[in-house]
TIVOLO-531099 format. One line per 4 residues: number of its first residue (from 1); their letters; for each residue x, y, z of N, C-alpha, C. Coordinates in Angstrom, 1 decimal, m for minus. Layout:
! residues N
NUM	a	X/Y/Z/X/Y/Z/X/Y/Z | ... .
//
This chain:
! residues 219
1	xxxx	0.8/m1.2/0.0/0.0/0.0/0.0/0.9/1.2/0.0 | 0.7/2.5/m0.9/1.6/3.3/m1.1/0.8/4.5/0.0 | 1.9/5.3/0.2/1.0/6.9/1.1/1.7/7.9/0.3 | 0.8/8.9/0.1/1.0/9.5/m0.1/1.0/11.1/0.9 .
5	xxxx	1.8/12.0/0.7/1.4/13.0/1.8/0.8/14.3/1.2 | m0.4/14.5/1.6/m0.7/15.5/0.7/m1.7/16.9/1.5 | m2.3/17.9/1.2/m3.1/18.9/1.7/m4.2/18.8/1.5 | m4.9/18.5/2.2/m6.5/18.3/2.5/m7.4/18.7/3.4 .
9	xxxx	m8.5/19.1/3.8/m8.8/19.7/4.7/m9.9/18.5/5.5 | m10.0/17.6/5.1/m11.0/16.1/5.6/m10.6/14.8/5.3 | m11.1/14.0/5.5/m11.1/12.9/5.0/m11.2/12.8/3.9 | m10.9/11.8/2.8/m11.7/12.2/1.8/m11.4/10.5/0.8 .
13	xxxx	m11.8/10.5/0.0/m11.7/9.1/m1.2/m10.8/10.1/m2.0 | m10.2/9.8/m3.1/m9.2/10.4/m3.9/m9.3/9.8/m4.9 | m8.8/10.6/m6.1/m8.2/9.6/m7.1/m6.8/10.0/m7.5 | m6.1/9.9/m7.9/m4.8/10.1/m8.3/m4.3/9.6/m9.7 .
17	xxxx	m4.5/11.2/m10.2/m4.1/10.7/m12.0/m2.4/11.0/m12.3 | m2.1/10.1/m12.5/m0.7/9.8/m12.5/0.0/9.6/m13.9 | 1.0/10.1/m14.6/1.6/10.5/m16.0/3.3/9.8/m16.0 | 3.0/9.2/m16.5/4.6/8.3/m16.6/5.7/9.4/m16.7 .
21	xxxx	6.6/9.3/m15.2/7.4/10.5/m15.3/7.3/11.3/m14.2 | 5.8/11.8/m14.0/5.7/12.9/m13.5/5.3/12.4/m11.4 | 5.1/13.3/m11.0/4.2/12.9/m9.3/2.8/12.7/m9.8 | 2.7/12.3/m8.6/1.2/12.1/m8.3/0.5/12.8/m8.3 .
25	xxxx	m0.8/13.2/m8.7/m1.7/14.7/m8.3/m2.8/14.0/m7.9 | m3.4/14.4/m6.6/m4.5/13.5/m6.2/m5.5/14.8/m6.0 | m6.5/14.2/m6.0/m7.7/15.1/m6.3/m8.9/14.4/m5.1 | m9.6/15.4/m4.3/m10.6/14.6/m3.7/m12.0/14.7/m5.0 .
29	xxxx	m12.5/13.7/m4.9/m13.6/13.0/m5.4/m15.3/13.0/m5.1 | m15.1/12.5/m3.8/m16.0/12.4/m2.9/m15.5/12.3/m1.1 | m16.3/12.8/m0.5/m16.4/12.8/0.9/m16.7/11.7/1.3 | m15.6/10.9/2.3/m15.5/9.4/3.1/m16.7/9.7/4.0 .
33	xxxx	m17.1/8.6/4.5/m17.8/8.5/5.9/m17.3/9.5/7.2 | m18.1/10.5/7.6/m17.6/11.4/8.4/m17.2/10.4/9.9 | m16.2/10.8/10.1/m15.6/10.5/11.4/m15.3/11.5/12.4 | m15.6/11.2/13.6/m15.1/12.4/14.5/m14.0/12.5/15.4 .
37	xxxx	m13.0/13.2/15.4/m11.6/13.5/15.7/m11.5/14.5/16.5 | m11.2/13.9/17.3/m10.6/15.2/18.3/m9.1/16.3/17.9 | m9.1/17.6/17.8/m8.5/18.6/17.0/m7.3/17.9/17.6 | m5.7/17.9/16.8/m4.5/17.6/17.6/m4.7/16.4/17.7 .
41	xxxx	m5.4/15.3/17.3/m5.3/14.1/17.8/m3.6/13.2/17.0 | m3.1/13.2/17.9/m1.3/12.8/17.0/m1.2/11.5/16.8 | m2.4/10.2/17.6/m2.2/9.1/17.2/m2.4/8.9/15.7 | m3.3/9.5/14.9/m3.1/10.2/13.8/m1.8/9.9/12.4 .
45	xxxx	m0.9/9.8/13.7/0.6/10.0/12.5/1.3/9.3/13.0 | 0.9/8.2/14.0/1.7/7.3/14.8/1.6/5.8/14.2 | 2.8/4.9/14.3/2.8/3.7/13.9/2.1/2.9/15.0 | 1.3/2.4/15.0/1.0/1.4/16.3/1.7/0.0/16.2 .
49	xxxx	2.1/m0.6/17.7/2.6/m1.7/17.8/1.9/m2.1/18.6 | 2.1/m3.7/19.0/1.8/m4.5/20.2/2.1/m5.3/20.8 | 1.4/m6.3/21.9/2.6/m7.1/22.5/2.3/m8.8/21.5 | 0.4/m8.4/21.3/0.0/m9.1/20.7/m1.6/m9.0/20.4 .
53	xxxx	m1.8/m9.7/18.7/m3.1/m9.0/18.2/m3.4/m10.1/17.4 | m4.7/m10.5/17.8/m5.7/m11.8/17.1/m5.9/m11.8/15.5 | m5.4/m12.5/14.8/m5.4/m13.0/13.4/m6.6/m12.3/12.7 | m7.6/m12.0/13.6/m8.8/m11.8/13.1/m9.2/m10.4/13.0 .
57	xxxx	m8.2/m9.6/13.9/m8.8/m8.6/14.2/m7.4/m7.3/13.7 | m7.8/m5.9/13.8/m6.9/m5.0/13.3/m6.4/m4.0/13.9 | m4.9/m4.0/14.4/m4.1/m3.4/14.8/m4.5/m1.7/14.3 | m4.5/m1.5/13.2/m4.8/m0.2/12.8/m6.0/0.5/13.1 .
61	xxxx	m6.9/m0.3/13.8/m8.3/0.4/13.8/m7.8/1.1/15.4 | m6.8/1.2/16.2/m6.6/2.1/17.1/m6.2/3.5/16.8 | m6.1/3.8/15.7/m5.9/5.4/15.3/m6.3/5.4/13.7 | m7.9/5.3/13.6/m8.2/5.6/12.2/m9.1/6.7/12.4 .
65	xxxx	m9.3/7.0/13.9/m10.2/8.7/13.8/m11.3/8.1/13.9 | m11.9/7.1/14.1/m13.9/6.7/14.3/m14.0/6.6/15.5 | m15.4/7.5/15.8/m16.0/7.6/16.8/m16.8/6.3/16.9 | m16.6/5.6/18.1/m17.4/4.3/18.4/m18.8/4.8/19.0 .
69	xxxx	m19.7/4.1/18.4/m20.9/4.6/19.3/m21.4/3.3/20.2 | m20.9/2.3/20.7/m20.6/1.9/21.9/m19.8/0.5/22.1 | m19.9/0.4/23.1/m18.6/m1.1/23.1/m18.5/m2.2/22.4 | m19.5/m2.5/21.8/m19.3/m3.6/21.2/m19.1/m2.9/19.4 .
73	xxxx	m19.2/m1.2/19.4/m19.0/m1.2/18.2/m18.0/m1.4/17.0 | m17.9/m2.7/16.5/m16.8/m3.2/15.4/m17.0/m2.8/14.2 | m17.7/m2.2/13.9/m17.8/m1.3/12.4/m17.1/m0.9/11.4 | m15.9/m0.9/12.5/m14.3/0.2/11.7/m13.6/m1.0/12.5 .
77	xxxx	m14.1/m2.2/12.7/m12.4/m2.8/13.2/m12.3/m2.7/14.6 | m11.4/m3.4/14.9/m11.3/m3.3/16.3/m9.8/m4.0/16.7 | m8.8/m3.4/18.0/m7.7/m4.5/18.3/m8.3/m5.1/19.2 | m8.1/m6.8/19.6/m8.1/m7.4/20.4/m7.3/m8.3/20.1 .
81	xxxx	m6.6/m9.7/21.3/m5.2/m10.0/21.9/m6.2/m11.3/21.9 | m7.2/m11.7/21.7/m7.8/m13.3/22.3/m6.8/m14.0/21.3 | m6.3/m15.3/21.7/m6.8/m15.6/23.0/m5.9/m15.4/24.2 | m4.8/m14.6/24.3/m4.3/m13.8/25.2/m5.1/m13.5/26.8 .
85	xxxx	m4.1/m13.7/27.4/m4.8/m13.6/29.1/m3.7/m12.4/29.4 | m4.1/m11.8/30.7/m2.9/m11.5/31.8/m3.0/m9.7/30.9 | m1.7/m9.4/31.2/m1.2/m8.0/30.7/m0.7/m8.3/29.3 | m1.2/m6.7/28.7/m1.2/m6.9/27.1/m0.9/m4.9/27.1 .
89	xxxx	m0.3/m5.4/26.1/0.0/m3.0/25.1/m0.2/m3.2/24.3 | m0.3/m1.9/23.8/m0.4/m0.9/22.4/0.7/0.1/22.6 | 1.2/0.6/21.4/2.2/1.4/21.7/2.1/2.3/20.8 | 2.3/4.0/20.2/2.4/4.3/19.2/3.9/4.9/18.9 .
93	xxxx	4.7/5.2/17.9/5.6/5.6/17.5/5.8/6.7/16.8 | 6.4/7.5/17.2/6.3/9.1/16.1/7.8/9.1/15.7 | 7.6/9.4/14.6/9.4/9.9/13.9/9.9/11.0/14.0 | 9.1/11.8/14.9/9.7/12.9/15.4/9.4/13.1/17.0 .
97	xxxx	9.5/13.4/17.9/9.3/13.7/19.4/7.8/15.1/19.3 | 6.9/14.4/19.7/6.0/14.9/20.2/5.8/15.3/21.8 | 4.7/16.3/21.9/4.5/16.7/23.5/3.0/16.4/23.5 | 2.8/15.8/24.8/0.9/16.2/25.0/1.2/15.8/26.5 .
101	xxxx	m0.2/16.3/26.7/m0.7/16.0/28.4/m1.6/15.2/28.5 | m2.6/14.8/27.7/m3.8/14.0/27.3/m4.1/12.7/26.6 | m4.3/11.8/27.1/m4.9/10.6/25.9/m6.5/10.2/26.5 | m7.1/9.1/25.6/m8.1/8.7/25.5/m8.3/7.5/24.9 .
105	xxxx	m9.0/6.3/25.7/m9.1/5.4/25.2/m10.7/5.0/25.1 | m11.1/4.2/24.3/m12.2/3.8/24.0/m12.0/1.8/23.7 | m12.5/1.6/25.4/m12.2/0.1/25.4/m13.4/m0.8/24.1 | m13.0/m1.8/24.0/m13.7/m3.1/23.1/m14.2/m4.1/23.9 .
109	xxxx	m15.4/m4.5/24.1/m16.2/m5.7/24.5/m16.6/m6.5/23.3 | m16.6/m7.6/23.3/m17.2/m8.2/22.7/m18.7/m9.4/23.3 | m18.5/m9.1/24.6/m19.6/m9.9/25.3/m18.9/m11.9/25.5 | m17.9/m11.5/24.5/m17.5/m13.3/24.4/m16.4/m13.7/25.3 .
113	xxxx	m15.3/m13.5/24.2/m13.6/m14.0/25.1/m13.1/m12.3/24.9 | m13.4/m11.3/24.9/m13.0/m10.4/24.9/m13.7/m9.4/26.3 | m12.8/m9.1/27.1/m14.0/m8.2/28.2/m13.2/m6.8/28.3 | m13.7/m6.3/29.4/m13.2/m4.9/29.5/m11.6/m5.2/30.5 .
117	xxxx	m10.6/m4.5/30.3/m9.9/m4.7/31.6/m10.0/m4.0/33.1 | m9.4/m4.5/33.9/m9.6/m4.3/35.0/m8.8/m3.5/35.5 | m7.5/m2.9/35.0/m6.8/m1.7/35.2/m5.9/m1.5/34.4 | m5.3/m0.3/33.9/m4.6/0.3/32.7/m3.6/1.0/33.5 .
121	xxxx	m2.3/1.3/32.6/m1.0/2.6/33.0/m0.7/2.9/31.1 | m0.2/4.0/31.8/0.0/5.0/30.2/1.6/5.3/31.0 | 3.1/4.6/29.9/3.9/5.1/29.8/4.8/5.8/28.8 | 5.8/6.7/28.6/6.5/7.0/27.7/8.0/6.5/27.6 .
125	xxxx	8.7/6.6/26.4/9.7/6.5/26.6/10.4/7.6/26.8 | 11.7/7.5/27.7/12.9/8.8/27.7/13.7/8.4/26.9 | 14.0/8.1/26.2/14.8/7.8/25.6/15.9/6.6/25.3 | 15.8/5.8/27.2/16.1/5.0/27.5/15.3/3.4/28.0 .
129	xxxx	14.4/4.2/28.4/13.6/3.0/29.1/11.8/3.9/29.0 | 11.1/2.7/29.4/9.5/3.5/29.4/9.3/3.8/31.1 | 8.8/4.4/31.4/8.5/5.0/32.8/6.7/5.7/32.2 | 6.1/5.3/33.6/4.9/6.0/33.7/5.0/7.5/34.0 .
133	xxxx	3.9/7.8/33.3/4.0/9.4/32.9/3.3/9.9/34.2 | 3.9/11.5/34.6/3.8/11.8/35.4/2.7/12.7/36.2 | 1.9/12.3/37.5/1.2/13.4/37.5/m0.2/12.3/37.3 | m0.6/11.4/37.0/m1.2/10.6/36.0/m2.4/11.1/37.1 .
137	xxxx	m4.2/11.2/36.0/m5.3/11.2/36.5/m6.1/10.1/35.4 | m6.9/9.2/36.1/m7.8/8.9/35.1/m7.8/7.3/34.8 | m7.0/6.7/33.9/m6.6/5.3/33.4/m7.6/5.0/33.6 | m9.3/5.3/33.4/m10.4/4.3/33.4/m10.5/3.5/32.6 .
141	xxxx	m11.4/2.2/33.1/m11.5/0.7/32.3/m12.9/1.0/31.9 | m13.5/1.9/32.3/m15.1/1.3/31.9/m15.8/1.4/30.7 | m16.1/0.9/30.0/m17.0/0.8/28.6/m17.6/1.6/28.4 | m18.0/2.0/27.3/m19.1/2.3/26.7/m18.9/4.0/26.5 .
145	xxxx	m17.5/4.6/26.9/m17.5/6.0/27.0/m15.9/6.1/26.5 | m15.4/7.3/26.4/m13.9/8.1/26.6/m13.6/7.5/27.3 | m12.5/7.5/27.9/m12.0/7.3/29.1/m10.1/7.9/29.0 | m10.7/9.1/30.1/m10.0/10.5/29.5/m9.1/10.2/31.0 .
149	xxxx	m7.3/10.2/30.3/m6.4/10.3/31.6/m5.2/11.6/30.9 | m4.9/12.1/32.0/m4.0/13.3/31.7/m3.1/13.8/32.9 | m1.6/14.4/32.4/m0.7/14.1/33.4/m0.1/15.2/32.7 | 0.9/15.5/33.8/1.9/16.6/33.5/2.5/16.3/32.0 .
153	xxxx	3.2/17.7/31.4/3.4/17.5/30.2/4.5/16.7/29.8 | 4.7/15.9/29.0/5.9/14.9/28.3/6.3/15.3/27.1 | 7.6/15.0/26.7/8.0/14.9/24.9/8.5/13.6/24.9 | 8.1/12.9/23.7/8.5/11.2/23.6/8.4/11.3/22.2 .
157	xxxx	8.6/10.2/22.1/8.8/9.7/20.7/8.1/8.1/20.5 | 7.5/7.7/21.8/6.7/6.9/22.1/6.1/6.8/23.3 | 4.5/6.3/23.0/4.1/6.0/24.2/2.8/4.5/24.2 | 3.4/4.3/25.7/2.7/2.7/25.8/1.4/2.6/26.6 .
161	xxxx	0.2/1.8/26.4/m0.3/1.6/27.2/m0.5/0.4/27.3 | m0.6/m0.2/28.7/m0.9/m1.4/29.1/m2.0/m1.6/29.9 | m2.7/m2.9/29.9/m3.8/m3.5/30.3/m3.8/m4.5/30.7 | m4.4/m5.0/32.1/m4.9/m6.0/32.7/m6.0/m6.6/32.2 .
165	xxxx	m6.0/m7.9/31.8/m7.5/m8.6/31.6/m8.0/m9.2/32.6 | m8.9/m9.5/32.7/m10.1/m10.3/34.0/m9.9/m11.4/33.8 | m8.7/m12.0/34.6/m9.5/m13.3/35.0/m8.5/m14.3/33.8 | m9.7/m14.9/32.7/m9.5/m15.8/31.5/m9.6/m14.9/30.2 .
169	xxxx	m10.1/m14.1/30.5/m10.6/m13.1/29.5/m9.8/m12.3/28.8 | m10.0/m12.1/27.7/m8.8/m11.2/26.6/m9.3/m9.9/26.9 | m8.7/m8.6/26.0/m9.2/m7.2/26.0/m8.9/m6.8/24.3 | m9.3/m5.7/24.5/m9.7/m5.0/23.3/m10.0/m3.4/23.2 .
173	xxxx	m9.6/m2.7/21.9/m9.6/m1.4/22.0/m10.3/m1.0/20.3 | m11.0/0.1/20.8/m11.7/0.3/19.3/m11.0/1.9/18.8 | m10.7/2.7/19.9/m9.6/4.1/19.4/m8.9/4.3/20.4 | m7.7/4.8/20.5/m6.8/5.3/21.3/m6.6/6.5/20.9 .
177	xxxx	m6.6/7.5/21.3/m6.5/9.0/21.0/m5.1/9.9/21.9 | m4.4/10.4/21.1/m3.0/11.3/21.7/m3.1/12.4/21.6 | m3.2/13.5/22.2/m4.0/15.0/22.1/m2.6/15.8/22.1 | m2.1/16.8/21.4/m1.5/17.2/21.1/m1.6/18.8/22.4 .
181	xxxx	m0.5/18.9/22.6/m0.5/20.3/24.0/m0.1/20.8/23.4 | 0.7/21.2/22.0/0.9/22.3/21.7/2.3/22.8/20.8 | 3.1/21.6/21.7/4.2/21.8/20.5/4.9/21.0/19.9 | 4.1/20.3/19.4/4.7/18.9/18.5/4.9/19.3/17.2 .
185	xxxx	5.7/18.7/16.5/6.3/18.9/15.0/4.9/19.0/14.2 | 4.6/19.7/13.2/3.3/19.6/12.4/4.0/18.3/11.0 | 2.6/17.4/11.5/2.9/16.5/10.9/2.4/16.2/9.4 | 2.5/15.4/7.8/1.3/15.8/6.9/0.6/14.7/7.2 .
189	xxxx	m0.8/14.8/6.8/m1.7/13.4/6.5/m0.8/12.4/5.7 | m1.8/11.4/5.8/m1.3/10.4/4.9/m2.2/9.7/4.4 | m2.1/9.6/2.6/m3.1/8.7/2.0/m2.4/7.2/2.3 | m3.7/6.6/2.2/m3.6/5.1/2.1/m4.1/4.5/0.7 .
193	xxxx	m3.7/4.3/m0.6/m3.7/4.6/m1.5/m4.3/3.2/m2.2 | m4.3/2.4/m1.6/m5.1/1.2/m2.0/m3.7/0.1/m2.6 | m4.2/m0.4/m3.1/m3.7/m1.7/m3.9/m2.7/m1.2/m4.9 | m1.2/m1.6/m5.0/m0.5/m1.6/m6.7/m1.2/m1.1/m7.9 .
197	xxxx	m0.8/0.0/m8.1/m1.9/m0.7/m10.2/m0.4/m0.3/m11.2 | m0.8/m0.4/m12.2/0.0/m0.3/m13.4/m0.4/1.1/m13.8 | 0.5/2.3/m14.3/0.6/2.7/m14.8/0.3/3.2/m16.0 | m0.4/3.3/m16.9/m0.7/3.4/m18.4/0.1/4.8/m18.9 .
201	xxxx	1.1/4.8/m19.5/1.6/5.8/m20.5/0.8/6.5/m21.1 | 0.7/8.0/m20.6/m1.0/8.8/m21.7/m2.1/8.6/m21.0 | m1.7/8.0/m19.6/m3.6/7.9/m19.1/m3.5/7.9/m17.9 | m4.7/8.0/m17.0/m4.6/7.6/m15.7/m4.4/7.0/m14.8 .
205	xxxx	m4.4/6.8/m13.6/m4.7/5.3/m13.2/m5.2/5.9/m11.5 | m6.6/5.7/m11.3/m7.1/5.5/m10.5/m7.0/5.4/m9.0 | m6.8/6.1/m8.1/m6.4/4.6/m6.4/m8.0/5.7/m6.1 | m8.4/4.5/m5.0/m9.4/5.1/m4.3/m8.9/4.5/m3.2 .
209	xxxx	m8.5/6.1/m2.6/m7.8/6.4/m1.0/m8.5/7.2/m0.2 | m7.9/6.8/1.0/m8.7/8.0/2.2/m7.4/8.3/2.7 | m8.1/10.1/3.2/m6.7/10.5/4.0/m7.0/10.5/5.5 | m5.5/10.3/5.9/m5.9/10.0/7.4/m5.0/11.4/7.8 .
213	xxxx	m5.6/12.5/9.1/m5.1/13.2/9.5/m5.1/14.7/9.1 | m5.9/14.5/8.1/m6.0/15.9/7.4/m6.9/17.2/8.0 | m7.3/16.6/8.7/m8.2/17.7/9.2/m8.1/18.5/10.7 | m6.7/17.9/11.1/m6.4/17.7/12.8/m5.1/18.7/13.1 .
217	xxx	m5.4/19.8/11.9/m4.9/21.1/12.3/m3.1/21.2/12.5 | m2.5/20.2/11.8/m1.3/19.6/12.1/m0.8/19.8/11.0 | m1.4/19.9/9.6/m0.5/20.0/8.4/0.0/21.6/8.0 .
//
């Protein structure tokens, strides 16, 4: 899948008519399914990693910007670790050193082998090692809402969060949100550009992409 980085003011489908030789020129098309984003949201432009994530389910649906409208909503995907027990992360990665004081998570139920956890920590790295961030309010587990924690300010270049599961029970997350305080590097969106195509000499060639991050006051 290729990205492209471009100026946009939303989400959007694209096409990109492309000339043997030349760049890319992408064009919005039509307007994607509106999603709701919190302004500054930096997970946004972050790689996510984990300790571990079910064959079935998608690592990337923790920073694609959808608003869940409640726990069990899988609509847009979801991460979950089944069949994983015990303590489990997510982590995001920036290629440049970011600052915020704020995150937000939006846990995943499935009612099955997936439940809510029983307690969370939000760490960063220094450089050297991860340490819990400082100041910390919040780390709620409970369903069906935000679950808004916020701590003195940090600069990282990563940050981790970890979770306890219940018991036998796996966990799961449908967005993780990174709020930007103010002076993080302005980052660009990124198309997700779809599938390979061929080129045609003298003609177009089509991707139908969405941009991620374009509207989060960062480009």
């Amino acid at each position: 899948m290729k990205r492209f980085a471009v100026a946009a003011t939303a989400a959007v489908t694209v096409a990109a008519g492309m000339w043997l030789g030349a760049a890319p020129r992408v064009v919005a098309t039509r307007a994607a399914p509106a999603v709701a984003t919190a302004a500054g949201n930096l997970a946004l432009f972050a790689t996510p990693s984990t300790s571990f994530v079910s064959g079935h389910e998608t690592l990337d649906a923790i920073n694609d910007g959808f608003q869940p409208r409640n726990v069990g909503d899988h609509s847009h995907g979801a991460y979950g670790n089944w069949p994983q027990k015990g303590t489990q992360w997510v982590e995001y990665d920036w290629p440049k050193a970011i600052t915020t004081h704020e995150a937000a998570v939006y846990w995943w139920a499935d009612g099955q082998g997936v439940h809510l956890p029983v307690a969370s920590r939000l760490l960063y790295w220094d450089g050297q090692t991860f340490k819990a961030v400082p100041e910390v309010k919040g780390l709620g587990v409970e369903g069906g809402k935000w679950q808004t924690t916020t701590f003195d300010e940090i600069r990282t270049t990563k940050l981790r969060l970890e979770f306890d599961g219940e018991g036998q029970n796996s966990t799961g997350i449908l967005e993780w949100r990174v709020l930007d305080s103010g002076k993080s590097p302005k980052f660009p969106p990124q198309v997700a550009a779809g599938e390979e195509r061929t080129v045609v000499m003298l003609g177009h060639t089509y991707l139908n992409a969405t941009a991620k991050g374009a509207a989060e006051g960062l480009t």
